[in-house]
VOGU-3710 file (C-alpha; in Angstrom, 3 decimals, decimal comma):
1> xxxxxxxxxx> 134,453/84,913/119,888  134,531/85,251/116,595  134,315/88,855/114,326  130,549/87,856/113,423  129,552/87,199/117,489  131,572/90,522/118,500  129,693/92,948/116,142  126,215/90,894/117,306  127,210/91,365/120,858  128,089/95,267/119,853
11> xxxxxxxxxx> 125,016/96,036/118,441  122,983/94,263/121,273  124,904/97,006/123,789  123,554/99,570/121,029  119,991/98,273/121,634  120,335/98,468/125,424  122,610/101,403/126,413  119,560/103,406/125,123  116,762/101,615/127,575  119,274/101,864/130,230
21> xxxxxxxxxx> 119,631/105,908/129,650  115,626/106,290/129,514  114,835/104,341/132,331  117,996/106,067/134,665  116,823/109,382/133,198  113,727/109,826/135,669  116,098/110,175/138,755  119,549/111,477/136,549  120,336/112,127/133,043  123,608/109,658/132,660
31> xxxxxxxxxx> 124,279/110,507/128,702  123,830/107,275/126,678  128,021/107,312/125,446  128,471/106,311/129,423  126,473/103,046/129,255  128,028/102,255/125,794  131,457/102,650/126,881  130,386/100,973/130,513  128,585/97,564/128,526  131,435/97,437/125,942
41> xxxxxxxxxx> 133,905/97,195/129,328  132,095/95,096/131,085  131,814/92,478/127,633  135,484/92,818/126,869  138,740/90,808/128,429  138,663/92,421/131,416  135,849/91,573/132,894  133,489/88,507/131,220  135,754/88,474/128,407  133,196/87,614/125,736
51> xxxxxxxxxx> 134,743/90,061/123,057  137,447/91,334/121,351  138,232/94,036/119,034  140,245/92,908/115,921  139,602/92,901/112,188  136,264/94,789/110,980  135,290/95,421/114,063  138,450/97,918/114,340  137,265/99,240/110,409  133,754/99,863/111,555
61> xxxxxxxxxx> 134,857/101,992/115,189  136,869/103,948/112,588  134,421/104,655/110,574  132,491/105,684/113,666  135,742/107,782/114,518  134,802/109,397/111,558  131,383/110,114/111,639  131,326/111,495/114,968  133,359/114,316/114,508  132,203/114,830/111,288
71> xxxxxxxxxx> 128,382/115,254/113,134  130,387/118,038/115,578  131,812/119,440/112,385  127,976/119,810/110,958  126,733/121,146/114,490  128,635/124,676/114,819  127,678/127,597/113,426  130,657/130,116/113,841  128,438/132,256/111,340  126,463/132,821/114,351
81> xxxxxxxxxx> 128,863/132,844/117,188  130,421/136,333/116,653  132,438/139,603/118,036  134,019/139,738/121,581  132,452/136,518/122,780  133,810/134,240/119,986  137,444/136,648/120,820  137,280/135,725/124,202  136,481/132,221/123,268  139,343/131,659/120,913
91> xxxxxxxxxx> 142,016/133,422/123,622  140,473/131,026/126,669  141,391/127,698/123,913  144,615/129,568/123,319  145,307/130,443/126,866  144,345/126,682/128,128  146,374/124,877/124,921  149,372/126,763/126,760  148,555/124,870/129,976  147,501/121,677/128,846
101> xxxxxxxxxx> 150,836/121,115/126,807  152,923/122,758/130,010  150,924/119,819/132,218  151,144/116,702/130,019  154,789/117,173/129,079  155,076/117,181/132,961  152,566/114,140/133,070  153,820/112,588/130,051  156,760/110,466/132,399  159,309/110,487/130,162
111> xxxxxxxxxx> 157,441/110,131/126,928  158,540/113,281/125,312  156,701/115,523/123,798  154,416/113,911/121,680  152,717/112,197/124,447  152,269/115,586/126,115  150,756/116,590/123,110  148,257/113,776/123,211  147,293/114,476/126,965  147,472/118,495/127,048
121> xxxxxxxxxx> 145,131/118,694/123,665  142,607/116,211/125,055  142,390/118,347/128,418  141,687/121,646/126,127  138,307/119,875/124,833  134,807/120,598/125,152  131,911/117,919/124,968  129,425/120,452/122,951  127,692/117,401/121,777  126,823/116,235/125,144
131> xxxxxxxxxx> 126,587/119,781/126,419  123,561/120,847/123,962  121,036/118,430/124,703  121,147/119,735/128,439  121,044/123,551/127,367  117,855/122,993/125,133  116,541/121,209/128,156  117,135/124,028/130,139  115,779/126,290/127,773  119,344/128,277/127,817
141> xxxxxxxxxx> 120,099/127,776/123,651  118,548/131,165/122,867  119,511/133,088/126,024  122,658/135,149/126,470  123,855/131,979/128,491  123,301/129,841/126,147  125,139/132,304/123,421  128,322/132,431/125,058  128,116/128,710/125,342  128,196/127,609/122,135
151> xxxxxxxxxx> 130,917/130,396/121,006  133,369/128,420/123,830  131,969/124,905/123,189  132,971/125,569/119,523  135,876/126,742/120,111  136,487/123,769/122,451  135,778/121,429/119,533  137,158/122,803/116,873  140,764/123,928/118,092  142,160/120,323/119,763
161> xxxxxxxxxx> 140,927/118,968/116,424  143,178/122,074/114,721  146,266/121,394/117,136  146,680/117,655/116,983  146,981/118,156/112,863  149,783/120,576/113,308  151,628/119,438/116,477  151,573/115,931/115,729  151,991/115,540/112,013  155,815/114,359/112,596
171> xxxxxxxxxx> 156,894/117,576/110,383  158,723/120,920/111,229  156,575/123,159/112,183  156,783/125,418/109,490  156,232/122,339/106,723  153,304/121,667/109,303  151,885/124,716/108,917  152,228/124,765/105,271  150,253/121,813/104,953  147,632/123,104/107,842
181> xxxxxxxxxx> 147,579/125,880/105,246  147,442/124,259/101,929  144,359/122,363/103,667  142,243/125,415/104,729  143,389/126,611/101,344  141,477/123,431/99,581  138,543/123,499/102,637  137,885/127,504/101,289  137,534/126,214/98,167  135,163/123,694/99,445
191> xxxxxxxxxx> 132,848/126,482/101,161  132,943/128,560/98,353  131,651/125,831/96,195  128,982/124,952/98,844  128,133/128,332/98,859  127,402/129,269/95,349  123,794/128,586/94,434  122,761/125,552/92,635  120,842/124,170/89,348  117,260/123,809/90,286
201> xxxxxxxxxx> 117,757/120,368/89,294  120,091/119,502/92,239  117,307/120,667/94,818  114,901/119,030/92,979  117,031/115,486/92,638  117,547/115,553/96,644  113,964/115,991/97,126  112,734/113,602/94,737  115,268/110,788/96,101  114,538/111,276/100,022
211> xxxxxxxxxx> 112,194/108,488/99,850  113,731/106,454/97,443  116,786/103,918/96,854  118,560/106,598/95,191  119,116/108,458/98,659  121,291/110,804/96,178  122,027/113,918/99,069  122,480/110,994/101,814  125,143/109,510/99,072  126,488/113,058/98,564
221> xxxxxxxxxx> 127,256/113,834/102,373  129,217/110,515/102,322  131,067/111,185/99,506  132,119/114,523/100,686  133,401/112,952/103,662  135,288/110,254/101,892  136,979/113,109/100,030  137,558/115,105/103,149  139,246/111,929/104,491  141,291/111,090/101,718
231> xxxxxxxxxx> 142,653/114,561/101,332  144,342/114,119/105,042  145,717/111,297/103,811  147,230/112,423/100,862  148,777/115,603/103,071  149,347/113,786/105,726  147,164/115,126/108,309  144,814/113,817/110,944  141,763/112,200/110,108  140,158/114,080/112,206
241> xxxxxxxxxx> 140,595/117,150/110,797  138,795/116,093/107,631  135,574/114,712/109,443  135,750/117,993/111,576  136,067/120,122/107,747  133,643/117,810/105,888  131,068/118,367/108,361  130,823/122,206/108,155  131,145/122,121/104,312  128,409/119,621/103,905
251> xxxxxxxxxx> 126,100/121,802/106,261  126,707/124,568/103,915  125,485/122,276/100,954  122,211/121,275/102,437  121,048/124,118/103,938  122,341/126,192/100,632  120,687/123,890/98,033  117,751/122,269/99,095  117,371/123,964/102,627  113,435/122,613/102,945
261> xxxxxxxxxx> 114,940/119,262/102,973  118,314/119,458/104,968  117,347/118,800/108,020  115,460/115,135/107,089  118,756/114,325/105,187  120,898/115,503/108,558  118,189/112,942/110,374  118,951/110,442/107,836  122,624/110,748/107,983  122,230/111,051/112,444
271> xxxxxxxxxx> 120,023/107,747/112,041  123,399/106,096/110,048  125,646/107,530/111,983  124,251/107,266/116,011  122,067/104,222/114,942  125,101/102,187/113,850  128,756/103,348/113,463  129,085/105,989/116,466  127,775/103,111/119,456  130,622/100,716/117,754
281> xxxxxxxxxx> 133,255/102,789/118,223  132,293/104,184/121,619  131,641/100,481/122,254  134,935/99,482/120,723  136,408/102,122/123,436  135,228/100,054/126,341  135,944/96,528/124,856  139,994/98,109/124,885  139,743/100,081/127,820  142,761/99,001/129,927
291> xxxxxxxxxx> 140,375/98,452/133,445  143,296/96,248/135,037  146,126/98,968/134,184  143,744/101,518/135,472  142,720/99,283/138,739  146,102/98,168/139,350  146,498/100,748/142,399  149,947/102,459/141,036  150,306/105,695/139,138  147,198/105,013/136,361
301> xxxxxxxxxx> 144,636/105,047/139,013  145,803/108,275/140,832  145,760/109,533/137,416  142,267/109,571/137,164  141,288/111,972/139,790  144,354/114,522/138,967  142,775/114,365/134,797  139,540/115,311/136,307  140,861/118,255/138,007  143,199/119,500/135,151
311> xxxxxxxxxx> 139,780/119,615/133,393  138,996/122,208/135,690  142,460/124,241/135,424  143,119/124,045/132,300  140,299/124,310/130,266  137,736/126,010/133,344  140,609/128,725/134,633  140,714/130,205/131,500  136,575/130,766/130,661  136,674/131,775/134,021
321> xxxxxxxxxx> 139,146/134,652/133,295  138,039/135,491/129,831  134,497/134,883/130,260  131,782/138,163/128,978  132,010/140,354/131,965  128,141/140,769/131,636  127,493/137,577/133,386  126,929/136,873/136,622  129,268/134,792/139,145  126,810/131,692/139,250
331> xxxxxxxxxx> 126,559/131,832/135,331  130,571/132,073/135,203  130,875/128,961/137,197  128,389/127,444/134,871  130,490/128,218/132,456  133,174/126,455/133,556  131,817/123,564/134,227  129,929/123,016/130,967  133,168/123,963/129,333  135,175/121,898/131,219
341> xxxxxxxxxx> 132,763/118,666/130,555  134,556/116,267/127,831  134,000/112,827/126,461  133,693/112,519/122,791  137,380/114,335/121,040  139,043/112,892/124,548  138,238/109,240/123,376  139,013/109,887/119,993  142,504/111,655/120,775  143,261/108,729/122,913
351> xxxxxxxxxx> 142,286/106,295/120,512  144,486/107,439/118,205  147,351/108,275/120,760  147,342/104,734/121,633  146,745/103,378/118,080  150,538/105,301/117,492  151,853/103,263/120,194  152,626/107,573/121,836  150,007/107,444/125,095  150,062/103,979/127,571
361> xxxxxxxxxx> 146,851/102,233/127,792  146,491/102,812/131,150  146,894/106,479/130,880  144,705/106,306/128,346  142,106/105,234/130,390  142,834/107,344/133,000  142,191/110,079/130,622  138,371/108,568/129,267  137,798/107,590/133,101  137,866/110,842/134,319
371> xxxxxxxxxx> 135,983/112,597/130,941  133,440/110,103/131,783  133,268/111,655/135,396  132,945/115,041/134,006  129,622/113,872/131,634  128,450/112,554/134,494  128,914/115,171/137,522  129,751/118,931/135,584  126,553/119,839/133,900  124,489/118,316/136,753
381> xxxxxxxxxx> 126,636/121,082/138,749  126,339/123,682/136,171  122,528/123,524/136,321  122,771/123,746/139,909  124,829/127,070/139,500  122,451/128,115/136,805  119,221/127,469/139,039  117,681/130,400/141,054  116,383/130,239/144,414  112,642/128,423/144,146
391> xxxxxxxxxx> 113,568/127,031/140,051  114,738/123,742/139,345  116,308/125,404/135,862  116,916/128,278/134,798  114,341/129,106/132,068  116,364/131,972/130,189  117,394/135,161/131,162  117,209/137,307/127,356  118,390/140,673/128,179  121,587/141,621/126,232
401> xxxx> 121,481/138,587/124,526  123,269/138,230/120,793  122,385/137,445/118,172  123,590/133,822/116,466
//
């Protein structure tokens, strides 16, 4: 099929992945990433074989690439995630980076280091995208719960995203840190920029140009990305890393200059990002997804079960430890499982693992096989945990609670 057919067959998964999540949602909430990556599998050469990535089909998923993590990026708030929960946060990452690189050297068969890079970061991460939708559900976001949550689930974002820049930027590490430096150095700058107050005009401008063709803050937020992205480049870092910077610094614009209108410019940049480049690439990721490597009954496919358990161990063993000691047991194993629920950073850390010819396709999708479990089965088990006797959810639980 031809470039042209393959992105027309893309975007008809877009339109459908979301009537197949509403109509499954009345008897379980499957996230809609499952039935993009599912459709995009079950159109690619493994199965009907109608498409093929290739071309600018592979430009558009990285764009896509991009613009996810620059939406996680724009979703934490470490200004409000403070004191001895974010602590305990940042020593659980710590504690389970440790692990995860101990395990996927062991996993990596052979393939050095790097490749244990590759699987150990992608088994620190936390799906806080996914995660949040089911906490405001639950009505946890503004409890204690829900708190300690989002310190972890930042945490669990933010630091694979930190670690695959320094650990796999081919350098030594202490010209890898300098550069990990020089670039927090330049992102400062950023934020301090974004912080400083503004003309009236530029509020005014962004306002005026919401409804319009000049779209100018919808123009700025890309442009600050493209800048964010080409700085990697130029020091040689991940991609990711910019998204993940580009997204915090452009929340700091909006909501600092023209706060009345930042969130219909964050749904305007959401509509361009989820309505069209995000479903490509997580599309894209099922078109490639290596099903015969994974089904072919030897080492790939016993993988897949063992990932989904070192979700557990290596990211859950360590909230569990370092949790708040305020909670309760049922709200620590909630905990765990939330935290240990991954999708998004584990395709994109894959993608790219394979893309530097580092991580096998078929561990690969061992690796986004058993993520995909975890959406699926950990919060559904977390709320379960969560739930008292006689509730189907828990409905918040306020007392001691921090503040954002």
């Amino acid at each position: 099929m031809s470039h042209s057919g393959t992105l027309v067959l893309i975007m008809a998964i877009a339109v459908l992945a979301p009537l197949l999540a509403y109509g499954v949602s009345r008897w379980l909430p499957v996230p809609l990433v499952i039935f993009e990556i599912l459709l995009g599998i079950l159109v690619g050469p493994d199965v009907l074989g109608w498409a093929r990535s290739g071309g600018v089909i592979d430009t558009l998923s990285q764009l896509g690439l991009a613009m996810l993590i620059f939406l996680a990026g724009y979703e934490i708030r470490f200004d409000r995630v403070r004191g001895d929960t974010l602590r305990r946060s940042v020593w659980a990452w710590i504690t389970a980076l440790a692990l995860g690189l101990a395990l996927g050297v062991l996993l990596a068969h052979g393939g050095g280091f790097g490749k244990g890079v590759y699987i150990g970061t992608a088994l620190t991460s936390t799906a806080l995208g996914t995660i949040l939708p089911v906490l405001r559900d639950a009505g946890d976001l503004g409890t204690r719960f829900g708190t300690v949550m989002m310190a972890f689930g930042s945490v669990g974002e933010f630091g694979p995203i930190v670690a695959m820049a320094l650990l796999l930027s081919g350098r030594a590490p202490a010209a890898s840190a300098a550069t990990l430096i020089a670039f927090a150095v330049l992102t400062a700058l950023a934020v301090l920029w974004a912080m400083r107050p503004k003309p009236p005009w530029f509020s005014r401008v962004i306002a005026k140009t919401l409804h319009s063709s000049g779209q100018f803050a919808v123009r700025l937020v890309v442009f600050m990305l493209v800048v964010m992205l080409g700085l990697t480049e130029v020091l040689g870092l991940d991609v990711l890393l910019g998204a993940f910077a580009a997204g915090m610094v452009t929340r700091l614009v909006l909501q600092g200059a023209a706060p009345e209108s930042s969130g219909l410019v964050l749904s305007k940049v959401e509509a361009m990002g989820f309505g069209f480049l995000v479903p490509v690439f997580f599309v894209v990721t099922g078109i490639e997804f290596d099903l015969d490597s994974l089904l072919g009954g030897g080492r790939e496919l016993l993988l897949l079960p063992l990932f989904l358990l070192l979700f557990l161990v290596v990211r859950g063993l360590p909230i569990w430890v370092l949790a708040p000691r305020d909670l309760v047991r049922r709200d620590r194993a909630a905990l765990v499982l939330f935290g240990s629920t991954a999708l998004p950073l584990v395709v994109a850390i894959t993608t790219l693992g394979t893309e530097d010819g580092v991580l096998g396709a078929g561990e690969a999708a061992a690796l986004v096989g058993a993520a995909m479990v975890s959406v699926l089965v950990f919060p559904l088990l977390a709320l379960k945990c969560r739930a008292r006797p006689g509730e189907a959810l828990p409905r918040g639980e306020r007392a001691g609670e921090e503040s954002w």
